[in-house]
N, C-alpha and C positions, 0 to 999 in steps of 0.2 A: 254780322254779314248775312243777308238774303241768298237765300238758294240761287235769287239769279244772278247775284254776281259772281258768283261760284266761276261761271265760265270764260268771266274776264283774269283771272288769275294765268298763271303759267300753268301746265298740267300737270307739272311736279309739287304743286303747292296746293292743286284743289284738293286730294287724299287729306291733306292735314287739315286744311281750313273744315274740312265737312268732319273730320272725327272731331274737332277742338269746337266746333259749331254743337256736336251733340253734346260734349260732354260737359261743357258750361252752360248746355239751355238747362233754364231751372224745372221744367214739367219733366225732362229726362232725367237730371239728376237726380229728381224724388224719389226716380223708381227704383234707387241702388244698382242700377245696372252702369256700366263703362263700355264704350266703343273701344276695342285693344287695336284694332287693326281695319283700313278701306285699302282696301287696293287701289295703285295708281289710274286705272281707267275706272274707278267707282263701279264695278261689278259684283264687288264681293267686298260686306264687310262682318266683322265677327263683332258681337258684344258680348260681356262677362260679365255675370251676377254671381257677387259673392256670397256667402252664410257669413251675415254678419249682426248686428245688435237691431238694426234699423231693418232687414228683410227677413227676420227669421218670425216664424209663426208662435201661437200659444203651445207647438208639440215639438218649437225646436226644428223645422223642415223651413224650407225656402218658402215665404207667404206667395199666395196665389196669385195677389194683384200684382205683386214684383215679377213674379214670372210673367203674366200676361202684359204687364206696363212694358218691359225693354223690348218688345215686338213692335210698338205703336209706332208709324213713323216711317222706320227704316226703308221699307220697300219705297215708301212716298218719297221720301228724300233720296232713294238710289232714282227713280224715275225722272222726278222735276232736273234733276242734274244732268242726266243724259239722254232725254229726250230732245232737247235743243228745238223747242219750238212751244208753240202759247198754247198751253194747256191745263184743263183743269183735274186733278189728282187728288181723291178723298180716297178715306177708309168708307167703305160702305158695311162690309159686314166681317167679325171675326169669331171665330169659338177657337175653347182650349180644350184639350185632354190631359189630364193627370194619368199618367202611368206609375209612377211611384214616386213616391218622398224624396223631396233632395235634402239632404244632410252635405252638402257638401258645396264646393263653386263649381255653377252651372256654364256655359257656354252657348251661344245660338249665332251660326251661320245664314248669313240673307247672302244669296247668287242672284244674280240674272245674266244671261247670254246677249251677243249683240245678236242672235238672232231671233229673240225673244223681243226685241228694242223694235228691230227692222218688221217684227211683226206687228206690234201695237203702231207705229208710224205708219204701216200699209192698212191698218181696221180703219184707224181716225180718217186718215183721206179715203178711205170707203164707204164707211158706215158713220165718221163721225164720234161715237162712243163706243165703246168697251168696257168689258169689266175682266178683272182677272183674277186667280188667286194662289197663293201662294205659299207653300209650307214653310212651316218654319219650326226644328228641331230644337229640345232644350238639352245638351248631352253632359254628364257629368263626365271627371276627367277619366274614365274609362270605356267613355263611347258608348254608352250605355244612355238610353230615349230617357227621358223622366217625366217631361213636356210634349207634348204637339198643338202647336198655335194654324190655324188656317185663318191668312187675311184675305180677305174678297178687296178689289181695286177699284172704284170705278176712275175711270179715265175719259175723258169727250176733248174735242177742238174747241176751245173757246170762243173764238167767234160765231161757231154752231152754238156750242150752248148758253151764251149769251141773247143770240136772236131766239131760238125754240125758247129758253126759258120765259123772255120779254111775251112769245105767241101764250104761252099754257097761261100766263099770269093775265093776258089780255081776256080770253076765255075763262077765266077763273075756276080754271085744271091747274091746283096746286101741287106739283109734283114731289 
């Protein structure tokens, strides 16, 4: 199922279709991570990466890439779902920080507000594009950081960025 038909469902059923949507895509499933929980208005969803055979490093700790893979995605997929309108939504930029070794199963929380929503809805019919970005915690189960992921968003109106991009390419300003 397409993210956009996400919003022809009942809204009791789109929570599930979008964790069962991450957790059988094959690029997410590599990363050993699992979506446990999306809240019914898709604002909040939790993913879990365990210590397991397939994400543990050569020292035995949770590998780097599994940490930075179940990050990849999630803000884009809370967005395109609750935005309710034609847009286009990439990763443009992210770093990580190690804080300490995970030896254990990790967790990371992705939030956004509806007034975080109603604020990207008022940039695009202003500005047309944005960018945003967004923390994202890796916490073991004592609360305790091990992780920090920053994803940068970018976001534009698609029909803006369909004609601007058609202009830069006419001009051969490859953006």
């Amino acid at each position: 199922m397409k993210l956009s038909q996400l919003s022809r469902l009942p809204l009791r059923w789109q929570a599930r279709a979008m964790r069962t949507g991450f957790n059988l895509h094959p690029a997410f499933r590599a990363t050993g991570g699992r979506v446990v929980y999306v809240a019914p208005d898709l604002l909040h969803i939790r993913v879990r990466l365990a210590l397991t055979r397939r994400t543990r490093n050569i020292v035995g700790s949770l590998y780097g890439g599994s940490l930075f893979a179940i990050t990849d995605g999630v803000h884009i997929g809370m967005l395109m779902a609750r935005l309710g309108r034609d847009a286009i939504i990439w990763d443009k930029a992210a770093t990580i920080r190690y804080r300490k070794p995970a030896f254990c199963t990790l967790t990371a929380d992705f939030v956004l507000s509806e007034a975080e929503l109603q604020d990207i809805r008022d940039t695009l019919d202003r500005d047309h594009e944005t960018e945003r970005t967004y923390p994202v915690l890796l916490k073991g189960p004592d609360g305790a950081v091990h992780t920090e992921v920053q994803r940068t968003i970018y976001l534009a109106d698609k029909a803006w960025y369909k004609h601007h991009k058609l202009r830069s390419d006419a001009a051969g300003d490859h953006a």
